[in-house]
C-alpha positions in Angstrom: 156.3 151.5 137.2 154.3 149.1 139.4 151.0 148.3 139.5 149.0 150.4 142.5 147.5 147.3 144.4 143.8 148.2 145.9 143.6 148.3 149.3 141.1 146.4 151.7 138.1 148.7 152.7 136.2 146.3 154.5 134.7 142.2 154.4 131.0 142.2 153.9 130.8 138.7 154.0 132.6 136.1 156.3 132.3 132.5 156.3 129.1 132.1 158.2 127.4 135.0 156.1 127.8 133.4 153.2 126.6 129.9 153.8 123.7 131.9 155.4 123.1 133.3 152.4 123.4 130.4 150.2 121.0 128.7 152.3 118.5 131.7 152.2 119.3 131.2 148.3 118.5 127.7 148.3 115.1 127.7 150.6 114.0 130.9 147.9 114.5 128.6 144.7 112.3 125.9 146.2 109.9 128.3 147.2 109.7 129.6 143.8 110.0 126.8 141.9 107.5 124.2 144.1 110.3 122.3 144.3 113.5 120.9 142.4 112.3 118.3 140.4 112.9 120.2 137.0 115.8 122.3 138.3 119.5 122.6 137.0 122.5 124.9 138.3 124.6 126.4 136.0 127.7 128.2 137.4 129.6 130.5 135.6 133.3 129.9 135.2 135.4 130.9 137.7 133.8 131.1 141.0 130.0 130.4 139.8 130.4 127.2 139.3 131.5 126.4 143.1 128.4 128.6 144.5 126.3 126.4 141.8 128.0 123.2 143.2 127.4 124.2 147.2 123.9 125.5 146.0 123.3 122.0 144.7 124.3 120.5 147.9 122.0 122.5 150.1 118.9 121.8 147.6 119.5 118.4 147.5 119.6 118.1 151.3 116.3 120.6 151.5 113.8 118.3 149.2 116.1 114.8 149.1 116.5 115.1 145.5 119.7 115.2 143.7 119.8 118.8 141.6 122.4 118.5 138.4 124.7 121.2 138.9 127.3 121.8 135.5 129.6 125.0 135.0 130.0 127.2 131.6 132.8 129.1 130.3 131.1 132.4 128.6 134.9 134.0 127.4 133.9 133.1 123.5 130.5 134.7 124.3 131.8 138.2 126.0 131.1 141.4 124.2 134.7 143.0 125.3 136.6 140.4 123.6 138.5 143.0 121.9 139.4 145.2 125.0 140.8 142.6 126.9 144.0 140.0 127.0 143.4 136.9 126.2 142.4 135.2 130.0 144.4 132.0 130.9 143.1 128.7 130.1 139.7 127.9 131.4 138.0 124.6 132.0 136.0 123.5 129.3 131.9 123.8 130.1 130.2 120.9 131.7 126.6 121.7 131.0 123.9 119.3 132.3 120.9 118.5 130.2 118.9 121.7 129.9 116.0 121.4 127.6 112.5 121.8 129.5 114.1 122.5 132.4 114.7 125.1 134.7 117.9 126.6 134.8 119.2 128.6 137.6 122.7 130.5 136.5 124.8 131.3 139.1 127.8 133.6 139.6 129.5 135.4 142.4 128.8 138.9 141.9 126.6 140.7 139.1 127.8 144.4 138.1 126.9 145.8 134.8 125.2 142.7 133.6 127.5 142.0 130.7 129.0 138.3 132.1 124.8 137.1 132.5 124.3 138.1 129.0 127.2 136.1 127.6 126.3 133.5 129.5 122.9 133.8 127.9 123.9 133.4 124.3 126.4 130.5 126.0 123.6 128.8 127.6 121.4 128.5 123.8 124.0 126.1 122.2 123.4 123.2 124.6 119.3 123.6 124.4 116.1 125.4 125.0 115.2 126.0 128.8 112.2 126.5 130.0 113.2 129.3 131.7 116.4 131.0 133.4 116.9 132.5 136.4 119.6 133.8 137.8 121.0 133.4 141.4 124.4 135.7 142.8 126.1 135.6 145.8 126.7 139.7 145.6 124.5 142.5 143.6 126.9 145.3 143.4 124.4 147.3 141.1 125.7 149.8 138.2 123.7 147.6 135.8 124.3 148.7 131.9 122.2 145.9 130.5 118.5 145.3 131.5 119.5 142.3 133.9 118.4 141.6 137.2 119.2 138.2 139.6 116.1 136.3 141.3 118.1 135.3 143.9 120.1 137.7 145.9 123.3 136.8 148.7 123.8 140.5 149.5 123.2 143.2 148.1 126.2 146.1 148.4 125.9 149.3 146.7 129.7 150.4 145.3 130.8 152.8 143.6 132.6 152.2 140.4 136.4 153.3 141.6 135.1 150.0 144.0 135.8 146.2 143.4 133.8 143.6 145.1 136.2 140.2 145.7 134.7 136.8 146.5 137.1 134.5 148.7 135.8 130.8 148.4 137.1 128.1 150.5 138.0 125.3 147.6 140.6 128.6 145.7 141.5 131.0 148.4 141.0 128.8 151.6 138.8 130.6 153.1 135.3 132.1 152.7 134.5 136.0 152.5 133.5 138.2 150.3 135.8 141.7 150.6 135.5 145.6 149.6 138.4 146.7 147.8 139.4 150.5 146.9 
């Protein structure tokens, strides 16, 4: 018996929405943080760390200052560890320097919160932040934990027979974000 693939409801996002967005992204966390000077990005492995890498881009060009931007692999961290496979092989994390500083986690798309409180605990073994934020290209809601992003792409109410897919240019070769049901 196969597999029933999902089928495509509708793309929310194309490529010029979402480098609107992550520029809207990047203009709020200068706003909000007077600046860059003591910010970090933090992506969360898989497709975090690419938004966190385009989002350093855009704030470097915005204040002229380079803005670290590292990646973190939360699988260790996860609190379903024992309902899932075992995933492939990730790349290991590349944390910048976090202590004092600011650090603005980013991932693609925040559901029930569980991924941003791995990457929480993950975060704590490379130092003490100042404080965290967090930054997502989609909020699909259903939140089980209390967890809420500071910096918002889109936000797209589902419903939980729903799954939200983020297309980026550097793995799928192209950039959209898609409805699938």
């Amino acid at each position: 018996m196969s597999a029933v693939q999902p089928k495509l409801k509708a793309t929310v996002m194309d490529a010029d929405a979402v480098r609107r967005s992550l520029n809207r992204m990047a203009h709020e966390i200068v706003e909000r943080n007077r600046g860059v000077h003591d910010v970090v990005l933090v992506g969360i492995l898989s497709k975090g760390d690419i938004l966190a890498r385009r989002l350093s881009a855009a704030l470097t060009e915005l204040e002229h200052h380079q803005v670290p931007a590292g990646s973190i692999d939360v699988t260790s961290h996860r609190d379903d560890l024992h309902l899932r496979t075992p995933s492939t092989e990730r790349p290991p994390s590349q944390v910048p320097a976090v202590d004092d500083k600011i650090v603005v986690l980013v991932d693609d798309v925040i559901w029930h919160g569980r991924t941003v409180r791995a990457a929480l605990d993950a975060l704590l073994e490379y130092g003490r932040p100042r404080a965290v934020q967090l930054a997502v290209l989609v909020d699909r809601g259903h939140r089980e934990l209390p967890i809420r992003p500071d910096f918002v792409g889109k936000n797209l109410p589902t419903s939980s027979d729903e799954r939200v897919e983020v297309c980026l240019g550097e793995t799928e070769g192209v950039d959209a974000v898609v409805l699938l049901g």
